[in-house]
C-alpha positions in Angstrom: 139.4 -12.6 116.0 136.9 -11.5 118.5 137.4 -7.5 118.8 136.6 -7.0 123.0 138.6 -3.9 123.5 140.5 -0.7 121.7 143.8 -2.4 121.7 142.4 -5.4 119.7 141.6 -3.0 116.9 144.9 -1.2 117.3 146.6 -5.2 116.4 144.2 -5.5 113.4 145.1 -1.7 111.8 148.8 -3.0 111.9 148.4 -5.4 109.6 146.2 -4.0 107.0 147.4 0.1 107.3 150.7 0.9 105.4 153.8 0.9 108.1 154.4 4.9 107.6 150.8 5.9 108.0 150.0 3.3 111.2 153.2 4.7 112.7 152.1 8.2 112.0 149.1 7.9 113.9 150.9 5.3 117.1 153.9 7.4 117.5 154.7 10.6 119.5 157.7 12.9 119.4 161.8 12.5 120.9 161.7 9.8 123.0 157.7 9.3 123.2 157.9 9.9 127.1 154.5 12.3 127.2 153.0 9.9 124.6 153.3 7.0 126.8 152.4 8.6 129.8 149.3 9.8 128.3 147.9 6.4 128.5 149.9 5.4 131.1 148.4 7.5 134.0 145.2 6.8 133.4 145.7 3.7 134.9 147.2 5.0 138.3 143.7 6.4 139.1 141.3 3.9 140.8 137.7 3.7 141.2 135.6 3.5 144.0 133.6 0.4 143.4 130.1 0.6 144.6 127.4 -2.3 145.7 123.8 -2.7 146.5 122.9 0.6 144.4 120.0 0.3 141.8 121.9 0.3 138.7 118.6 0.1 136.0 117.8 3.3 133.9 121.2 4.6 133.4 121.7 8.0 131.3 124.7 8.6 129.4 123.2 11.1 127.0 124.1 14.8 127.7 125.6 17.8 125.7 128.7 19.2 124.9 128.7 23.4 124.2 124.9 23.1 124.2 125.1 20.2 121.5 123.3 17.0 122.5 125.4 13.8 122.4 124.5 9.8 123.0 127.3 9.9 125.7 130.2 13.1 126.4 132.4 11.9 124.0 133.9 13.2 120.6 136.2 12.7 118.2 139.4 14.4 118.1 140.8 16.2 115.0 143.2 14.4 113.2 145.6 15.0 110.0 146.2 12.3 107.2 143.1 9.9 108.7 142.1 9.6 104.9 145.4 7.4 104.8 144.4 5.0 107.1 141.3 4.5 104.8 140.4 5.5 101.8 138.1 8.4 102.2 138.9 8.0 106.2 136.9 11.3 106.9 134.0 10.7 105.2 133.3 7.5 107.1 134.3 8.8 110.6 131.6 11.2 110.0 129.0 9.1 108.9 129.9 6.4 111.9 129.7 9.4 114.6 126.3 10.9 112.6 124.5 7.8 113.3 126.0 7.0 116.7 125.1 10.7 118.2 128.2 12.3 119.1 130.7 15.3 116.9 133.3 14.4 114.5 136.0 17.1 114.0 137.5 17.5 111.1 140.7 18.4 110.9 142.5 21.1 108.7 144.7 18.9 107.5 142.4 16.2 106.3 142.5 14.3 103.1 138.9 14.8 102.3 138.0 17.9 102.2 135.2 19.8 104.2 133.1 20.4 101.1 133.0 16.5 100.4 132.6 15.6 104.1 129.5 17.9 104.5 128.4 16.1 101.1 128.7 12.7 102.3 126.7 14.1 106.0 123.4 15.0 106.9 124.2 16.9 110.4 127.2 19.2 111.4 130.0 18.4 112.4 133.0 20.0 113.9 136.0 22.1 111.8 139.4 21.9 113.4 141.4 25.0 112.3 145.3 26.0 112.9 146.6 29.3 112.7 148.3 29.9 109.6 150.4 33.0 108.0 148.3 33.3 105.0 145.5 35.3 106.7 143.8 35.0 103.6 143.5 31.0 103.4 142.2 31.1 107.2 139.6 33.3 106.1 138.8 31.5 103.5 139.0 28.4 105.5 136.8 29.3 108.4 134.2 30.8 105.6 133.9 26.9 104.0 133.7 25.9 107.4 130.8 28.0 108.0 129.0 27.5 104.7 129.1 23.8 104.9 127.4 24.4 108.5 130.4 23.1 110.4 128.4 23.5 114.2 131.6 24.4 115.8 135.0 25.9 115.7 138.3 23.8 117.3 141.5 26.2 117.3 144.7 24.3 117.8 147.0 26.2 119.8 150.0 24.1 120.4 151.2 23.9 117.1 153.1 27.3 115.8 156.2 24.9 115.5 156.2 20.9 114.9 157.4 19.0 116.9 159.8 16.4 116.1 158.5 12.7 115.4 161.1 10.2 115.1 159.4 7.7 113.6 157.6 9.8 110.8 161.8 10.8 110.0 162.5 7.4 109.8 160.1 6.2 107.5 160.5 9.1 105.6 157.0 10.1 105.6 156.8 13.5 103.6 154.7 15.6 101.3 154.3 14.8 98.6 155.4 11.2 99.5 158.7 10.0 97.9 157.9 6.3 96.9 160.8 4.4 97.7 160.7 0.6 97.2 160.2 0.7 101.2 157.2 2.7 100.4 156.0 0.6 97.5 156.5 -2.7 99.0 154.2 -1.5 102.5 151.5 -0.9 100.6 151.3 -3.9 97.9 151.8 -6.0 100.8 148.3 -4.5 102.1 146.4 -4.9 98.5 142.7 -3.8 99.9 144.4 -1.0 101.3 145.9 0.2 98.0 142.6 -1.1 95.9 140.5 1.1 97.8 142.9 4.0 97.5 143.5 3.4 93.7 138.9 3.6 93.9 139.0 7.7 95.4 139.6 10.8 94.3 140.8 11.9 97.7 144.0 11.4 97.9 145.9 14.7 99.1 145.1 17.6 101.4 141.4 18.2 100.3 141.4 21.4 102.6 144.4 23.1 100.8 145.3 22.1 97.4 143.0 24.1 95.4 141.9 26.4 98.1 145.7 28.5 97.9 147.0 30.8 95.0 149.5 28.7 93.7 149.3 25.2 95.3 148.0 23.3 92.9 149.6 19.7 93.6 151.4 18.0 96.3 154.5 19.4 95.3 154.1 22.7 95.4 151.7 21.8 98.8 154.8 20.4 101.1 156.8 23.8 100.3 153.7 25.8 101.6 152.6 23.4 104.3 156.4 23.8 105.9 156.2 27.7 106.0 152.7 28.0 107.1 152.6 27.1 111.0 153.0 30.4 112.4 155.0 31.3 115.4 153.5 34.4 116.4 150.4 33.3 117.3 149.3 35.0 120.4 146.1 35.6 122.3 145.2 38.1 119.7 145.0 35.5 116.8 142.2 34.0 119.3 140.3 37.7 119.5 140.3 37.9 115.5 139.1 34.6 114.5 135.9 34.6 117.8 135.4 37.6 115.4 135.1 36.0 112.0 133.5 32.5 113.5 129.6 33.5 115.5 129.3 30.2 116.6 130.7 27.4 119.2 134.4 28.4 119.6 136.8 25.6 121.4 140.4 26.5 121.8 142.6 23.3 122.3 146.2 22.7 123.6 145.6 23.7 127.0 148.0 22.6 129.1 148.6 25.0 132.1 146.2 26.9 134.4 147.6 30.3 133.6 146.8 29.7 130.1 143.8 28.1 131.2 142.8 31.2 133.0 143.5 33.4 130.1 141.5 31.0 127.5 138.6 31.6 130.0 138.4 35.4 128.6 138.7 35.1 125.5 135.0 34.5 124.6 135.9 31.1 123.6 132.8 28.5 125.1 135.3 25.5 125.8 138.9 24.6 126.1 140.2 21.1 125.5 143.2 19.8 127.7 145.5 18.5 125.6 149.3 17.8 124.6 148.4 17.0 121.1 148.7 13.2 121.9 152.3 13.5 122.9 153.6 14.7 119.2 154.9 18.3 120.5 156.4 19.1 123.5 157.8 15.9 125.1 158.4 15.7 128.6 155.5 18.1 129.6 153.1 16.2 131.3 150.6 13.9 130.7 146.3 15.9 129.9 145.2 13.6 132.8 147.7 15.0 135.5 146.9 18.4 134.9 143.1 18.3 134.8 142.6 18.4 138.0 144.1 21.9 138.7 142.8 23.2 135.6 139.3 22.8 136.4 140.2 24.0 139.8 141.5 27.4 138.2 138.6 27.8 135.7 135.7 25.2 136.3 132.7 27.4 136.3 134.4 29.9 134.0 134.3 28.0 130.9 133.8 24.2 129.9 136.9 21.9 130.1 137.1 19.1 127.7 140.0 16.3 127.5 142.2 14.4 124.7 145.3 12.2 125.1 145.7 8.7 125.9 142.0 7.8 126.1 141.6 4.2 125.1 138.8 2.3 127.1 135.5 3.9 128.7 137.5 3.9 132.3 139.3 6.6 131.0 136.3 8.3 130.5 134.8 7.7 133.6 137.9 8.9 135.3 138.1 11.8 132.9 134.7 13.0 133.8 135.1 12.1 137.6 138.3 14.7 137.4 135.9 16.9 136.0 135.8 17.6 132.2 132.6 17.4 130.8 133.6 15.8 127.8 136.4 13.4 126.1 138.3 13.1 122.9 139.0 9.7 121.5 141.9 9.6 118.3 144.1 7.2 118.2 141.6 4.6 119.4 139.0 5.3 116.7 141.8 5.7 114.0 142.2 2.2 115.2 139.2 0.9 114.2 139.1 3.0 110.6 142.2 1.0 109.6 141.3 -2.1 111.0 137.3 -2.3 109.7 137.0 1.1 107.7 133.5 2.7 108.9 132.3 -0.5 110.8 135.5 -0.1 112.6 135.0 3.1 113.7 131.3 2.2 114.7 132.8 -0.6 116.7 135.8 1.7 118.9 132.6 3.8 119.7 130.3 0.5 121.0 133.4 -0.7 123.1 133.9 2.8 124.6 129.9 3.6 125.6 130.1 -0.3 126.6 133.0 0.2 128.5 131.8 3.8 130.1 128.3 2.3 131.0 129.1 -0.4 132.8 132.1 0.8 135.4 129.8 4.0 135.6 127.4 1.5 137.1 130.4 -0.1 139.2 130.6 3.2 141.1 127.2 3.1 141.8 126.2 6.0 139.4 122.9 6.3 136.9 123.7 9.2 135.1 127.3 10.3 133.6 126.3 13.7 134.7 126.8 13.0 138.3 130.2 11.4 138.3 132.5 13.3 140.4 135.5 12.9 142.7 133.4 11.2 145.0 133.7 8.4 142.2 137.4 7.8 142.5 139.7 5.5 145.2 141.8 7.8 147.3 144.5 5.6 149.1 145.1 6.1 152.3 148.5 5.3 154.1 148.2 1.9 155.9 149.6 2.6 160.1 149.0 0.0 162.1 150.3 -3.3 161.3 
């Protein structure tokens, strides 16, 4: 099948990723409301098409917290994406090395950040939660630093999980229980389970090892259920821009009060984000709130995006709300279950396609300069 467009990639990952892990990664939590309407209001905001503008020369190069990228987009940090692949990490990061832009690891990745730095040549992002066990943080953010991680993402909506319907359905768990349900999704995808059986890195590389007495995946699902913890507070943020020197983004941002307090915390960017719809459903979609969060804090800080991004429009109308940078998940996640690596490569090549051309549309050479000036603002028709 010709692959023109995210959602093409999202069909192909169906068939070949096991049922729980695709729905792990397409799914959001209670009734999915805020995961639908992620994508969904993207595609209330219209563009000002443009004409008769020179459109050669175009720039989509520019930097995210001082960090030169091929175009102002990055991927997001997500758990498990070694399940959609075998050694899913590993070739995310190699696909964004060589197409210019961050991968962030997350914390709860199946490789670990050891072997993703070994399988690298340039940084790349760490994405850390807050945990009770001080000590493993401290640990954590340490690895981080050693492997030369570039920059620091702190999740903040996450001292609770929330609750994902489908995951309790399927009966996703750690370690996984292996019913004939289980079994049968995964010989029914053989070069999904030959390429597993191939690696080593099957578990939670970041953990198991890494804490006094998790050892296996066992004793790791007791631990992981305890370890979210429910006091973080703005605090947590002042002790960890203490341990980590260099680029700190907070994400989970979701209100300009919180928005405005992120902006003194030192930190050097906050992401808006719901985490993809998987926490608090009902709240609203990153894209409706953007606007008021950059007006609140716009020149205090830089504002970043994630949730429901899935074409280079979004981008455009991401930037043109005023982020200076986009997070793509789901739609690269996509493409590493669909085409492994190559897949990944190709989400990236439909995105900067996508993001070139309508930034042409509107009549603008450079990313940099899209603004609101970019956008459609319907006016009420009087006069008939």
């Amino acid at each position: 099948m010709d692959i023109l467009e995210i959602k093409d990639l999202e069909k192909l990952a169906k068939k070949r990723v096991p049922k729980m892990f695709f729905d792990y990664v397409n799914s959001g939590s209670w009734t999915e409301t805020t995961y639908n309407e992620n994508v969904s209001d993207y595609s209330k905001i219209k563009l000002r098409q443009r004409v008769a503008v020179d459109m050669t020369n175009r720039k989509l190069n520019t930097k995210l917290v001082d960090q030169d990228v091929s175009m102002p987009v990055a991927i997001a940090p997500t758990g498990l994406t070694g399940m959609q692949r075998a050694d899913g990490e590993i070739l995310a990061a190699q696909a964004c090395e060589e197409f210019g832009i961050p991968y962030t690891l997350s914390t709860m990745s199946v490789c670990s950040i050891e072997e993703v730095a070994k399988h690298t040549k340039k940084p790349f992002w760490f994405q850390l939660y807050v945990m009770r066990d001080k000590k493993f943080m401290e640990r954590l953010i340490e690895r981080a630093d050693k492997a030369g991680c570039s920059a620091l993402v702190l999740t903040l909506d996450l001292q609770i999980l929330g609750q994902r319907h489908k995951d309790i359905r399927n009966g996703l768990s750690t370690p996984p229980k292996f019913t004939p349900k289980h079994i049968y999704q995964m010989v029914t995808r053989p070069k999904w389970c030959f390429e597993m059986l191939q690696t080593k890195n099957r578990s939670f590389g970041n953990i198991v090892g890494h804490v006094d007495g998790v050892s296996d995946l066992r004793s790791l699902g007791s631990w992981t259920s305890e370890q979210f913890d429910p006091k973080l507070d703005w605090n947590e943020i002042e002790w960890i821009r203490k341990k980590w020197k260099k680029k700190l983004i907070l994400k989970g941002i979701l209100d300009s009060e919180d928005a405005m307090i992120a902006s003194k915390t030192g930190a050097d960017a906050i992401i808006v984000s719901n985490h993809g719809g998987r926490q608090l459903d009902g709240a609203p979609s990153s894209i409706k709130v953007l606007p008021e969060i950059v007006d609140a804090v716009g020149r205090k800080i830089e504002i970043h995006i994630d949730g429901g991004i899935r074409s280079g429009q979004d981008v455009v109308k991401s930037l043109c709300l005023g982020a200076k940078g986009v997070y793509i998940g789901r739609a690269f996640l996509y493409g590493l279950g669909a085409m492994g690596k190559k897949g990944v490569s190709k989400s990236l090549d439909i995105i900067k396609n996508e993001l070139d051309k309508t930034m042409a549309f509107c009549g603008r050479k450079n990313v940099e300069d899209l603004d609101k000036s970019n956008l459609y603002v319907e006016k009420p028709y009087s006069n008939y």
